[in-house]
C-alpha positions in Angstrom: 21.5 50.8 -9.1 20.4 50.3 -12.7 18.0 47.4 -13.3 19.6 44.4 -15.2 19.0 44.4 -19.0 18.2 40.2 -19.0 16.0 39.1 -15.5 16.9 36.2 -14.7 13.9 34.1 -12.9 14.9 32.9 -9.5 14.8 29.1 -9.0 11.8 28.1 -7.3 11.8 24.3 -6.0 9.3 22.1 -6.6 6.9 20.9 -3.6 6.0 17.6 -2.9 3.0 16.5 -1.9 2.7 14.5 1.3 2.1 10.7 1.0 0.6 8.6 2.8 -0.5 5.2 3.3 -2.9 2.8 5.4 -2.9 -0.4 6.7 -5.1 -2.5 8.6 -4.2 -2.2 12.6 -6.5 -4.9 13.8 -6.0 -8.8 13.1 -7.8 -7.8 9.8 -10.2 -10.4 8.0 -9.2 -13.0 5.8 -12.5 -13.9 4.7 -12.7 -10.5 3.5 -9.2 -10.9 1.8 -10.3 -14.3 0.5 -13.5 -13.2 -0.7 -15.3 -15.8 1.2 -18.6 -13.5 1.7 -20.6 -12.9 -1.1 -21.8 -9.0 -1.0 -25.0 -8.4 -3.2 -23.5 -6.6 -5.9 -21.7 -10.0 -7.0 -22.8 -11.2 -10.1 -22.3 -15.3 -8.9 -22.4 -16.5 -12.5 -19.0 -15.5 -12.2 -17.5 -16.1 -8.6 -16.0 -19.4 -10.8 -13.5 -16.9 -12.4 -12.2 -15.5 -9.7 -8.4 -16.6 -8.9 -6.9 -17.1 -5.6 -3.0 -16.3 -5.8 -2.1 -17.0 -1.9 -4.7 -18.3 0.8 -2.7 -18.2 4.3 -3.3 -16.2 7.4 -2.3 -12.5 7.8 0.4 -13.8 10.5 2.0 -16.2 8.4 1.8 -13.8 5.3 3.5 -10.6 7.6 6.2 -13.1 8.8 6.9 -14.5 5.4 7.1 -10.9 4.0 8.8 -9.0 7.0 10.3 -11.1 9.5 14.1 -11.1 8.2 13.6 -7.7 7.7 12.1 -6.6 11.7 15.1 -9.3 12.9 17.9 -6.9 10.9 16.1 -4.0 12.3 16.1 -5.4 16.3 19.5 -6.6 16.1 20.8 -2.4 15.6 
């Protein structure tokens, strides 16, 4: 059989890398989310600039977030 005059490249597909992502499994820590330590590589001369968008617990943050979402999903 006589070799093609125009080679056609074969279609390769593209791989995608695997994704992940992390969450905190423990009751995590709002002080740590509400920066209410001070670490030693904080400049305080400017703790007075930082801005607070949400202070609540993790609970009440999840089940603001999620919960009509996990009741759609229990109810299948």
């Amino acid at each position: 059989m006589a070799e093609p005059l125009v080679k056609i490249p074969q279609r390769k597909e593209k791989l995608v890398k695997a994704k992940t992502i992390s969450h905190c499994q423990g009751k995590g820590s709002l002080s740590h989310n509400n920066r209410a330590f001070k670490p030693k590589n904080v400049d305080s001369s400017r703790s007075s600039q930082n801005v607070t968008f949400v202070k609540m617990s993790i609970t009440e943050a999840y089940d603001k977030c999620f919960s009509e979402a996990v009741e759609r999903y229990n109810a299948k």
